[in-house]
py3Dmol code that shows the C-alpha trace and the ligand (Angstrom):
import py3Dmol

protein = """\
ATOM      1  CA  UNK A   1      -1.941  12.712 -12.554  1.00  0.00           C
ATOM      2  CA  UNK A   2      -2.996   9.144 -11.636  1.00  0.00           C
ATOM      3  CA  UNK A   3      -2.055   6.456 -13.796  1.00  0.00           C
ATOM      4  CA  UNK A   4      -4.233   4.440 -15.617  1.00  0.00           C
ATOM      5  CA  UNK A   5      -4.912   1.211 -14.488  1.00  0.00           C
ATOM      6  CA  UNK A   6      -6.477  -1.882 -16.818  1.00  0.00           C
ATOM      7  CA  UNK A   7      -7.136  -5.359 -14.488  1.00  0.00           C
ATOM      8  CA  UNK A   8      -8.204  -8.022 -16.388  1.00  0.00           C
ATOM      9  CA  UNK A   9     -10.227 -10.395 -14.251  1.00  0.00           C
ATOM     10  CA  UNK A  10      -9.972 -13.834 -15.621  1.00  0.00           C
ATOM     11  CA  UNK A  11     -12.768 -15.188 -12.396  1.00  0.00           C
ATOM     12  CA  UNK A  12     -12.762 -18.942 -12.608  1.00  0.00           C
ATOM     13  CA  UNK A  13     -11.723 -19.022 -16.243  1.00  0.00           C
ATOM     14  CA  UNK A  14      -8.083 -20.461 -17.898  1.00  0.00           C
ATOM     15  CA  UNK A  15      -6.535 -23.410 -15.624  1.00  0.00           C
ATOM     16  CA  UNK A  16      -2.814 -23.552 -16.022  1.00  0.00           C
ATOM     17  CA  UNK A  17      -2.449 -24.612 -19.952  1.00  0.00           C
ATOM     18  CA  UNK A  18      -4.392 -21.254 -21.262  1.00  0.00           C
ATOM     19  CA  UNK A  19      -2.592 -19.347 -19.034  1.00  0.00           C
ATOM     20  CA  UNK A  20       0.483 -20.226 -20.315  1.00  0.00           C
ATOM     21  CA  UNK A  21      -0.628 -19.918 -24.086  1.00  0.00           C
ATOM     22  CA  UNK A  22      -2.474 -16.496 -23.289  1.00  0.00           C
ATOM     23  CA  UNK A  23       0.566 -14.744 -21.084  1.00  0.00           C
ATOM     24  CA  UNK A  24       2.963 -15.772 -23.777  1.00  0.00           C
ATOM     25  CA  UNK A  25       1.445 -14.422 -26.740  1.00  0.00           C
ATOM     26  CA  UNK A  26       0.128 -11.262 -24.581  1.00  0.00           C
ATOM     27  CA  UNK A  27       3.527 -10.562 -23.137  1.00  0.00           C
ATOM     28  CA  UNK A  28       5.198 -11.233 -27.226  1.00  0.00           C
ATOM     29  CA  UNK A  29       2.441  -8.734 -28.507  1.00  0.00           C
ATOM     30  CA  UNK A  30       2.312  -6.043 -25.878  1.00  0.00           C
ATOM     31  CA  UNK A  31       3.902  -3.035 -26.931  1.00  0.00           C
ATOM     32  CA  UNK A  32       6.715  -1.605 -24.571  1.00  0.00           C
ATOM     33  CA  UNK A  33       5.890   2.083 -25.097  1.00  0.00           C
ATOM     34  CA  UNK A  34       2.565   1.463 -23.455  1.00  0.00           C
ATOM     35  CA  UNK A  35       3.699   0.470 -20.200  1.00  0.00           C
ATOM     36  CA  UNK A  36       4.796   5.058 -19.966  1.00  0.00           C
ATOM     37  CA  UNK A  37       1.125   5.422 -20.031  1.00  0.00           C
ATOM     38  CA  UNK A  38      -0.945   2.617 -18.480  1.00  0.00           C
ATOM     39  CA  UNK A  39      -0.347   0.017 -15.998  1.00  0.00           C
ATOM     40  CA  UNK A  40      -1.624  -3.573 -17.236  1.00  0.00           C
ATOM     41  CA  UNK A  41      -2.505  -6.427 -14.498  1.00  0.00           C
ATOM     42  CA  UNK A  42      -4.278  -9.713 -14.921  1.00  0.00           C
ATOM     43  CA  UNK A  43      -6.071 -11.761 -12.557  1.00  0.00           C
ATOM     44  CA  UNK A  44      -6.214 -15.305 -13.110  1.00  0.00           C
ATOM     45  CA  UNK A  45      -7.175 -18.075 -11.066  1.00  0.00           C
ATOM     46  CA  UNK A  46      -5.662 -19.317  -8.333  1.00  0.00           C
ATOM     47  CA  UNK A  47      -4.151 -22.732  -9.377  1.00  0.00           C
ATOM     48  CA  UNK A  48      -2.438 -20.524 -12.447  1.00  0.00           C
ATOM     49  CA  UNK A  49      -0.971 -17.869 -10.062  1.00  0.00           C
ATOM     50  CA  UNK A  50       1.701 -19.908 -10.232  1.00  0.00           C
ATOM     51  CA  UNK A  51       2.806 -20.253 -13.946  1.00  0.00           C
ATOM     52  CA  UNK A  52       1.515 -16.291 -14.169  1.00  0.00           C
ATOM     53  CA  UNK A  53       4.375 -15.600 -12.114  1.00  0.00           C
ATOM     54  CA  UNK A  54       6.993 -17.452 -13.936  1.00  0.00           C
ATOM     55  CA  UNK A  55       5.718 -15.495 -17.312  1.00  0.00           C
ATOM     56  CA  UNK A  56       5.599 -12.267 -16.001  1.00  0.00           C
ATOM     57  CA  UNK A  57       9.202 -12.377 -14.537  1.00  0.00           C
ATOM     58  CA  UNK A  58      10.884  -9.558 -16.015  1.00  0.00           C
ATOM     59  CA  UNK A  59       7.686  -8.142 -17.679  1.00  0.00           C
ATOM     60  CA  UNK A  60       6.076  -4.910 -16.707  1.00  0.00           C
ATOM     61  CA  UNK A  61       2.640  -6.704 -16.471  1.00  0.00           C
ATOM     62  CA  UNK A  62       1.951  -6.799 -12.860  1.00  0.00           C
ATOM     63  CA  UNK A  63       0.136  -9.712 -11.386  1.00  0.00           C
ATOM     64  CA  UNK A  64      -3.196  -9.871  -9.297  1.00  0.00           C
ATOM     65  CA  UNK A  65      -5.314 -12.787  -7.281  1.00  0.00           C
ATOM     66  CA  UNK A  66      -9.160 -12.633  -7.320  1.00  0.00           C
ATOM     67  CA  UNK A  67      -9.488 -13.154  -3.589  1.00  0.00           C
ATOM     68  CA  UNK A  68      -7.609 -13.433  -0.246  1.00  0.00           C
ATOM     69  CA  UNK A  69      -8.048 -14.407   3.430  1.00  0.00           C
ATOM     70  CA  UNK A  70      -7.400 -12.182   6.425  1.00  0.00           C
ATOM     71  CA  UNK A  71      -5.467 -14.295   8.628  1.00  0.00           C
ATOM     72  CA  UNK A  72      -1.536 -15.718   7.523  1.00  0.00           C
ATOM     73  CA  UNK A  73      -1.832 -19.308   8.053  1.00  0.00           C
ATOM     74  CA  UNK A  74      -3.808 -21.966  10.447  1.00  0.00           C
ATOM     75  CA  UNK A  75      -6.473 -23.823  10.485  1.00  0.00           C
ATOM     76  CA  UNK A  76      -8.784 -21.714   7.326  1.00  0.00           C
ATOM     77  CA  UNK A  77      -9.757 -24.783   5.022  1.00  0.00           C
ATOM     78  CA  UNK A  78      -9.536 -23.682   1.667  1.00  0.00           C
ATOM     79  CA  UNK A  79      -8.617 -20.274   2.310  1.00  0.00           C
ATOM     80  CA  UNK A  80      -5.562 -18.722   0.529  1.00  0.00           C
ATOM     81  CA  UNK A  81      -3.074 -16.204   2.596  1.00  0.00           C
ATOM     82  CA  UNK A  82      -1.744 -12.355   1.733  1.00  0.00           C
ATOM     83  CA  UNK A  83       1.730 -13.756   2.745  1.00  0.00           C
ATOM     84  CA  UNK A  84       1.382 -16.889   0.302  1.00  0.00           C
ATOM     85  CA  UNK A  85       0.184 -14.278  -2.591  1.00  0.00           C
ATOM     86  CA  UNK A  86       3.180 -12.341  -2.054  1.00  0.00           C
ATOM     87  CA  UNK A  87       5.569 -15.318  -1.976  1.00  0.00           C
ATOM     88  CA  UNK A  88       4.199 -15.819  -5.720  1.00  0.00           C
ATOM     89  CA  UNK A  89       4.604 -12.218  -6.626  1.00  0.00           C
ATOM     90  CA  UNK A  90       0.671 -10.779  -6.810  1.00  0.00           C
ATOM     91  CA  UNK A  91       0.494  -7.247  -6.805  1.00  0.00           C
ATOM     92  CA  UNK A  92      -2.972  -6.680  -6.899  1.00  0.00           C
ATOM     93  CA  UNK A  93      -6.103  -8.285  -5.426  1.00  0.00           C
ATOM     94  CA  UNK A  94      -9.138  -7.879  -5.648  1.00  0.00           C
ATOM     95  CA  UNK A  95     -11.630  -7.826  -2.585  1.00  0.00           C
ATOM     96  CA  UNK A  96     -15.649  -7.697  -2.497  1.00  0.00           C
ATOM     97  CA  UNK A  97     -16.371  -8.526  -6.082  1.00  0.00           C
ATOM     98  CA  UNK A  98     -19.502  -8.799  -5.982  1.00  0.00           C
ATOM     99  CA  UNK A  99     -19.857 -12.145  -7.274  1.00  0.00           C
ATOM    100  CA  UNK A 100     -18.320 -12.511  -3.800  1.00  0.00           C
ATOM    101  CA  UNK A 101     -20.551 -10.354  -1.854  1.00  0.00           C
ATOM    102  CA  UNK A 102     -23.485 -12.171  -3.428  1.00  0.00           C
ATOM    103  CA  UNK A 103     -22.563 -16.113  -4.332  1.00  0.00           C
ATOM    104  CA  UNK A 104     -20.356 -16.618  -1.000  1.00  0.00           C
ATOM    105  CA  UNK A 105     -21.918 -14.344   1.206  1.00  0.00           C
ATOM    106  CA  UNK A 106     -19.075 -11.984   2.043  1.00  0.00           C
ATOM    107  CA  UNK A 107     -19.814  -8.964   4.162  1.00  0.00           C
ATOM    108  CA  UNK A 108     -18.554  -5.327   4.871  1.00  0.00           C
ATOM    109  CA  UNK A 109     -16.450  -6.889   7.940  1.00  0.00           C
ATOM    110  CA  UNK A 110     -14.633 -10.005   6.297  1.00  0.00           C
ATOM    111  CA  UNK A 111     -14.167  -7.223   3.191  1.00  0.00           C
ATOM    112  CA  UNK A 112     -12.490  -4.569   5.392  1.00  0.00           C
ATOM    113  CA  UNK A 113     -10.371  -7.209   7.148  1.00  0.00           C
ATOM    114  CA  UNK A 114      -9.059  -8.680   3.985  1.00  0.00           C
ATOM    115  CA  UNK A 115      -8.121  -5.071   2.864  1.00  0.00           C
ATOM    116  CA  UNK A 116      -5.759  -4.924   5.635  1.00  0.00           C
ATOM    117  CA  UNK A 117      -4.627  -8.120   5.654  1.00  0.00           C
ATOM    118  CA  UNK A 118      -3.577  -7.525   1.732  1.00  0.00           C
ATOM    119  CA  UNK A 119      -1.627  -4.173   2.741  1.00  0.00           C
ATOM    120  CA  UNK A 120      -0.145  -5.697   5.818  1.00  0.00           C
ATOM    121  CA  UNK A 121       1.405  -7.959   2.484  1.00  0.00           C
ATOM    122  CA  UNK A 122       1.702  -5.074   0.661  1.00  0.00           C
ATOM    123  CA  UNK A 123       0.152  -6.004  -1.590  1.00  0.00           C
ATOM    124  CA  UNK A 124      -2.374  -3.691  -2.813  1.00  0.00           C
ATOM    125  CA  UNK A 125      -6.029  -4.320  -2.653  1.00  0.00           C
ATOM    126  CA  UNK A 126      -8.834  -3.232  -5.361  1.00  0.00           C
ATOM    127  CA  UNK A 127     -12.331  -2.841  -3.107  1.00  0.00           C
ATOM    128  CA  UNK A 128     -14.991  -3.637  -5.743  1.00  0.00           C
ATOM    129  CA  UNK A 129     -18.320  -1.894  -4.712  1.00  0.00           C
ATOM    130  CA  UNK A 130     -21.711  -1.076  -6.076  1.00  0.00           C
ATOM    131  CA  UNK A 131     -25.005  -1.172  -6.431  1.00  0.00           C
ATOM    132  CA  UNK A 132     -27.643  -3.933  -7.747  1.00  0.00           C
ATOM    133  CA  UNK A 133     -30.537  -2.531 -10.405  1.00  0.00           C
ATOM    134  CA  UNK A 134     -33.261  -2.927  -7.490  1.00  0.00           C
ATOM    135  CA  UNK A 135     -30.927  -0.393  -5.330  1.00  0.00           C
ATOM    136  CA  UNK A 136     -30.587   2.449  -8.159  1.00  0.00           C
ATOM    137  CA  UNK A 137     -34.675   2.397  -9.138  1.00  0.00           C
ATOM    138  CA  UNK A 138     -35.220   2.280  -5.785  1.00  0.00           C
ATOM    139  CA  UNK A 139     -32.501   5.380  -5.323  1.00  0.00           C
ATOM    140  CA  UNK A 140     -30.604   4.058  -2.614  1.00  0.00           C
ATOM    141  CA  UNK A 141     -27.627   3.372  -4.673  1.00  0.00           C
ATOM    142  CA  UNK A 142     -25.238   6.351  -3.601  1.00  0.00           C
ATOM    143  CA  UNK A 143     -26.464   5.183   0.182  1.00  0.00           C
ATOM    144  CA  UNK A 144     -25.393   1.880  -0.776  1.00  0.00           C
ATOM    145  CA  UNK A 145     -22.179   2.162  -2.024  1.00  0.00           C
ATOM    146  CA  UNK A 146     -21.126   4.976   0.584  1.00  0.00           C
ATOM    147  CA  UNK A 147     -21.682   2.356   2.889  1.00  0.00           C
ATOM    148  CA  UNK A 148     -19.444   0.047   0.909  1.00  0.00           C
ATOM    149  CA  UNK A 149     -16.488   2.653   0.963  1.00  0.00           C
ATOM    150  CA  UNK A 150     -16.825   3.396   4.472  1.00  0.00           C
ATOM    151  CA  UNK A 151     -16.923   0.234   5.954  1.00  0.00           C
ATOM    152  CA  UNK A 152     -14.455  -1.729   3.602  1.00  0.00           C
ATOM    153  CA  UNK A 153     -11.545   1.036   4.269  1.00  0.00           C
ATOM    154  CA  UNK A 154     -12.691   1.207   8.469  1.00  0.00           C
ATOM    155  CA  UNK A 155      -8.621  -0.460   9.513  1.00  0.00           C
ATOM    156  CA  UNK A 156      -6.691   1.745   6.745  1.00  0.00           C
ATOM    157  CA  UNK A 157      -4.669   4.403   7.206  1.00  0.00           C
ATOM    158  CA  UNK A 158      -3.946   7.630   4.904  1.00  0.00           C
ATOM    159  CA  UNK A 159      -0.942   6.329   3.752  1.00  0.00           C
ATOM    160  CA  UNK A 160      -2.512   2.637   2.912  1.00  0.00           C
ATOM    161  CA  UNK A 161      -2.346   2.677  -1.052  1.00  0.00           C
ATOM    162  CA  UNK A 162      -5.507   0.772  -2.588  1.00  0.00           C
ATOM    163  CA  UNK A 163      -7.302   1.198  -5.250  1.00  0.00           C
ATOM    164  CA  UNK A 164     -11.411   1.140  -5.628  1.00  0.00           C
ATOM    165  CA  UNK A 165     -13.169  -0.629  -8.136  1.00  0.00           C
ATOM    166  CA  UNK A 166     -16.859   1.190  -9.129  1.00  0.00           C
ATOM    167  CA  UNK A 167     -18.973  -2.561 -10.292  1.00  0.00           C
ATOM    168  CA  UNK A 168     -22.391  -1.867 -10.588  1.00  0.00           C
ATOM    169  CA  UNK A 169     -23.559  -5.214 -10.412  1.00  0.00           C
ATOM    170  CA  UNK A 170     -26.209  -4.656 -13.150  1.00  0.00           C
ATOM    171  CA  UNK A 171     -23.300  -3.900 -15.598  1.00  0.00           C
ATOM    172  CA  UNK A 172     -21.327  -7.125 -14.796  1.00  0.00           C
ATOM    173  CA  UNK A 173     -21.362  -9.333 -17.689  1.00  0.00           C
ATOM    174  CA  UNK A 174     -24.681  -7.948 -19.069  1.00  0.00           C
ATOM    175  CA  UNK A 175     -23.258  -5.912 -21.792  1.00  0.00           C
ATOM    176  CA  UNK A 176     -25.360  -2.885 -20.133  1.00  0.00           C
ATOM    177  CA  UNK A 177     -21.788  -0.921 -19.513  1.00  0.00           C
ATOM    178  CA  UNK A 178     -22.955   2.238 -17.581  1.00  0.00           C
ATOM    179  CA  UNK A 179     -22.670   5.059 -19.832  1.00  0.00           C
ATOM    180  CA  UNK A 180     -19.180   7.650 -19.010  1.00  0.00           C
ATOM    181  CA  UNK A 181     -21.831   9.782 -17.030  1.00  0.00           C
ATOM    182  CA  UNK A 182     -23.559   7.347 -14.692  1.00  0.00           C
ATOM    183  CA  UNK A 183     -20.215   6.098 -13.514  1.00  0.00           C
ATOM    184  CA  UNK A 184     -18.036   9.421 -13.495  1.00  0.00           C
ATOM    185  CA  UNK A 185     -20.745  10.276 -11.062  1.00  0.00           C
ATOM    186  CA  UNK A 186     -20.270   7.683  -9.107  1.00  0.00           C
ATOM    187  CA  UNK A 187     -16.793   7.706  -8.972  1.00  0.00           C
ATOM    188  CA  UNK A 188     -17.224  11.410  -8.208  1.00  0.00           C
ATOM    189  CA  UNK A 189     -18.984  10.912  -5.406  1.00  0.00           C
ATOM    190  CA  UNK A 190     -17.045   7.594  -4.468  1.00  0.00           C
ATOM    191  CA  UNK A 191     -13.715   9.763  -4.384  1.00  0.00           C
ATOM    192  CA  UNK A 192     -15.701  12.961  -2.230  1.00  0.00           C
ATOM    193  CA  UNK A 193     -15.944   9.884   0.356  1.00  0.00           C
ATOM    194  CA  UNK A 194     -12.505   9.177   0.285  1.00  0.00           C
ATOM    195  CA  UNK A 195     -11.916  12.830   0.606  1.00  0.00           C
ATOM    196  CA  UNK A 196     -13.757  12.981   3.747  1.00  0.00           C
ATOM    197  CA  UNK A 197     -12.302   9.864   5.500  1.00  0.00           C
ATOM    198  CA  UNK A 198      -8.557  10.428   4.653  1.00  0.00           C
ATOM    199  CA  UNK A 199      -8.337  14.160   3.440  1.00  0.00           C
ATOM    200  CA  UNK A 200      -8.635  16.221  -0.026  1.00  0.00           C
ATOM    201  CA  UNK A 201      -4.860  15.397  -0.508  1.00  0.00           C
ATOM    202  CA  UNK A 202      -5.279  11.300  -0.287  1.00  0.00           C
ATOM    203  CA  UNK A 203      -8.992  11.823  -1.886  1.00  0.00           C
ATOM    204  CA  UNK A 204      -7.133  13.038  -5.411  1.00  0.00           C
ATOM    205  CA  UNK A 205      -4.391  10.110  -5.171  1.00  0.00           C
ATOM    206  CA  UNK A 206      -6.264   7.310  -4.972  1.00  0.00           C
ATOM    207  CA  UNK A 207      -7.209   5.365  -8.282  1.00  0.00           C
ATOM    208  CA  UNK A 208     -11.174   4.535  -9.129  1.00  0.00           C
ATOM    209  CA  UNK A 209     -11.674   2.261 -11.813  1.00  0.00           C
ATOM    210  CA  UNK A 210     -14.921   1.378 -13.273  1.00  0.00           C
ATOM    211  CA  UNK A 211     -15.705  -2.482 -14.226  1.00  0.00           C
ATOM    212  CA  UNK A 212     -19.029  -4.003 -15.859  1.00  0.00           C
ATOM    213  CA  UNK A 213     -18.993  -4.868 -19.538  1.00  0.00           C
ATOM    214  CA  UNK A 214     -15.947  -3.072 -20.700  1.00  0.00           C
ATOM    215  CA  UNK A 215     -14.385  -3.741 -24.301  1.00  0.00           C
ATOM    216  CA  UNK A 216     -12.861  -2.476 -26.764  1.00  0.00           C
ATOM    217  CA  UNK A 217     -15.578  -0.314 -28.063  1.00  0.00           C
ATOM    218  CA  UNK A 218     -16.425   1.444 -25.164  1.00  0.00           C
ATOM    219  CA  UNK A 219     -12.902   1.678 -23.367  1.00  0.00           C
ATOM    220  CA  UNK A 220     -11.766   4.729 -25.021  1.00  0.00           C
ATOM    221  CA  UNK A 221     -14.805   6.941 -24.091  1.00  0.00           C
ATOM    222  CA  UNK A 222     -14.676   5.578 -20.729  1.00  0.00           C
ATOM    223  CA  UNK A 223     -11.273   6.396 -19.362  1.00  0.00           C
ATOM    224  CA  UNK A 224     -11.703   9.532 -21.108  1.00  0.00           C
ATOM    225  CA  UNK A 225     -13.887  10.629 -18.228  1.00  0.00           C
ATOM    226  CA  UNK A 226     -11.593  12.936 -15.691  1.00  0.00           C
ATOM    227  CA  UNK A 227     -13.209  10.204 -13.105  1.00  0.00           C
ATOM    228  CA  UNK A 228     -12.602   6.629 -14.110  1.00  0.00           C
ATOM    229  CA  UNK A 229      -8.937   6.000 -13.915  1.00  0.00           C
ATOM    230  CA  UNK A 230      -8.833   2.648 -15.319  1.00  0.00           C
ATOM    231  CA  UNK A 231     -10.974  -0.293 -15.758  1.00  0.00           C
ATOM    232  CA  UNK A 232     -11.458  -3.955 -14.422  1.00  0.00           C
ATOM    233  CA  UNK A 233     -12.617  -6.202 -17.118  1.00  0.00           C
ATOM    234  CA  UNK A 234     -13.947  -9.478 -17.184  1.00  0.00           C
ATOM    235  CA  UNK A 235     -15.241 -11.472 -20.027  1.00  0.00           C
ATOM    236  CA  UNK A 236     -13.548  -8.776 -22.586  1.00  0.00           C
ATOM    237  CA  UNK A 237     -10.003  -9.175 -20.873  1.00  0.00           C
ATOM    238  CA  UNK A 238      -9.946 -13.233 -21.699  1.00  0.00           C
ATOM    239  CA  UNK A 239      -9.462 -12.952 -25.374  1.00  0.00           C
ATOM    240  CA  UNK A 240      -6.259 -11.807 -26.008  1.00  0.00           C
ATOM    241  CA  UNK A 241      -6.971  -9.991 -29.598  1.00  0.00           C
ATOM    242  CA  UNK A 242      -9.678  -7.665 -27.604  1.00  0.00           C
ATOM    243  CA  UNK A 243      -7.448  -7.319 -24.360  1.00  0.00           C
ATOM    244  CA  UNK A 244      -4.858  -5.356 -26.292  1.00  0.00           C
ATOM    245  CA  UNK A 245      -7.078  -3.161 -28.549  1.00  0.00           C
ATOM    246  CA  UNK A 246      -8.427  -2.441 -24.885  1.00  0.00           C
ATOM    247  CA  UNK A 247      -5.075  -1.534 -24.069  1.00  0.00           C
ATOM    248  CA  UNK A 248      -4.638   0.316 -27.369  1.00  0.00           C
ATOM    249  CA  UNK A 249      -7.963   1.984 -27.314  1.00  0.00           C
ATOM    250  CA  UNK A 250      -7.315   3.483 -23.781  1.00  0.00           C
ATOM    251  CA  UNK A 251      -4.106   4.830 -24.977  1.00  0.00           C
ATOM    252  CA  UNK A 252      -5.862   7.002 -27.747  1.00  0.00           C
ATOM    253  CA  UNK A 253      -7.879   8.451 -24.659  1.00  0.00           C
ATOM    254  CA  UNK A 254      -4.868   9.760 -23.456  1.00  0.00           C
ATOM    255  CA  UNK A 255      -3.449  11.959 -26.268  1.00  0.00           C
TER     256      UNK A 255
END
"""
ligand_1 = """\
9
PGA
P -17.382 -7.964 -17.150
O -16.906 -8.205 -15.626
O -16.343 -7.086 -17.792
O -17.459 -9.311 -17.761
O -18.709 -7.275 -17.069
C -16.284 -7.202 -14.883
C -16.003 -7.684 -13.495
O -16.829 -8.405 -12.920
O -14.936 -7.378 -12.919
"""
view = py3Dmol.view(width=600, height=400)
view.addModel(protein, "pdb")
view.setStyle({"model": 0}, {"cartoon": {"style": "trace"}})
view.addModel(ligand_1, "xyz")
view.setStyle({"model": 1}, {"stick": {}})
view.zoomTo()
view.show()
C-alpha cells in the first residue's frame, strides 16, 4: 500500500512572520491519529525554510523546498544547494513545477540533474510534469509527459526513492481540477512508464500525486482513485482552516 502523501506548496507566498503564525496553529490543530494514515509536508519559501524547521522539530510534518540547484556550492549566484536544504532539515523538494519549466525556462536536463543532486542529499525529490491545454486538444499530451518522465528520471537508479507529481498546467490555479478520471489515467499511464524504466516491482512503489486546483471539496473523491496517491496543493494549502479539512477530507477516502 503506498502512503498518502498531501504537499502543500506555499510558491512565493508567507515570508517568515506567516510562517510562524500558520505552522503554529497548524501543528496545535493537527490531529496525531492522522499522521497512521497520511503523510503531511509543506513547502514554503525559501527565506522561511528556516523558521519551518525550528517549528516542525519534533512534529511529524515533514518539510519541503520549492526548488534546488544541482551542484553543492561555488560560484551559482542565487542558486540554493541539496546539501544546504538538508542542513535545514527539507525532506521533500519539488523539481520542474511548471511555473518553473515555463517562467524560468528550466529544461528536461537541468530537471533530471537536480533530481539527482536532491537524492545524492537524500533528500527526496517530487518531479512535477504535465501537459499545457494546447498539448491535450492537440493530443500530444501522453507524448508530452512520457517525455517528461523519461528524461527527468535519465541519472536514477531503481532504488532512488522520488515521488512524481501529475500538474496539468491547465489545472494550476484555474479552479479547472481535472476530474478523478482524466488524472487516474494519467497517472496510470505515468506509473506503466515507470514500470518500464525501473521494473513492475519499483513501478507499484513509487508515489504519483496529482496537483492543480485541489481543495477541500474535491480532495476526497480524488485520492479515492486507486491512482492518485496524494496531492500537491497550492493556493488551497495556504489557508490553514481549508489545509486541514484537506487533510480530514482525504482521511474519509481512506475508510
Ligand atoms: P493550485 O497549485 O493548487 O493552486 O492549483 C498546485 C501547484 O501548482 O502545485
Amino acid at each position: 500500500m503506498r502512503k498518502i502523501l498531501l504537499a502543500g506548496n506555499w510558491k512565493m507566498n508567507k515570508g517568515i512572520k506567516e510562517t510562524e503564525k500558520f505552522l503554529k496553529e497548524l501543528k496545535n490543530e493537527i490531529e496525531e491519529e492522522i499522521f497512521e494514515k497520511i503523510d503531511v509536508a509543506v513547502f514554503p519559501p525559501f527565506t522561511s525554510l528556516y523558521i519551518a524547521s525550528i517549528l516542525l522539530k519534533n512534529t511529524k510534518i515533514y518539510l519541503g523546498a520549492q526548488n534546488v540547484f544541482y551542484e553543492k556550492e561555488g560560484a551559482y549566484t542565487g542558486e540554493i544547494s541539496p546539501t544546504m536544504l538538508k542542513e535545514i532539515g527539507v525532506k521533500y523538494v519539488i523539481v520542474g513545477h511548471s511555473e518553473r519549466r515555463i517562467i524560468t525556462r528550466e529544461n528536461d536536463e537541468m530537471i533530471a540533474k537536480k533530481l539527482k543532486a536532491a537524492i545524492e542529499e537524500k533528500i527526496v525529490p517530487i518531479l512535477c510534469v504535465g501537459e499545457t491545454i494546447e498539448e491535450r486538444e492537440r493530443n500530444i499530451h501522453k507524448e508530452v509527459v512520457e517525455r517528461q518522465v523519461q528524461e527527468g528520471l535519465k541519472f536514477l537508479k531503481e532504488d532512488d526513492e522520488f515521488i512524481i507529481a501529475y500538474e496539468p498546467v491547465w489545472a494550476i490555479g484555474t479552479g479547472k481540477t481535472a476530474t478523478p478520471e482524466i488524472a487516474g489515467e494519467m497517472q496510470g499511464f505515468i506509473r506503466g512508464k515507470i514500470k518500464e524504466i525501473f521494473g513492475k516491482e519499483k513501478g507499484e512503489k513509487v508515489r504519483i500525486l496529482y496537483g492543480g486546483s485541489i481543495n477541500s471539496k474535491n480532495i476526497e473523491e480524488l485520492i479515492s482513485h486507486p491512482e492518485i496517491d496524494g496531492g500537491l496543493i497550492g493556493g488551497a494549502s495556504l489557508k490553514k482552516e481549508e489545509f486541514l479539512s484537506i487533510i480530514k477530507n482525504s482521511i474519509r477516502s481512506l475508510k
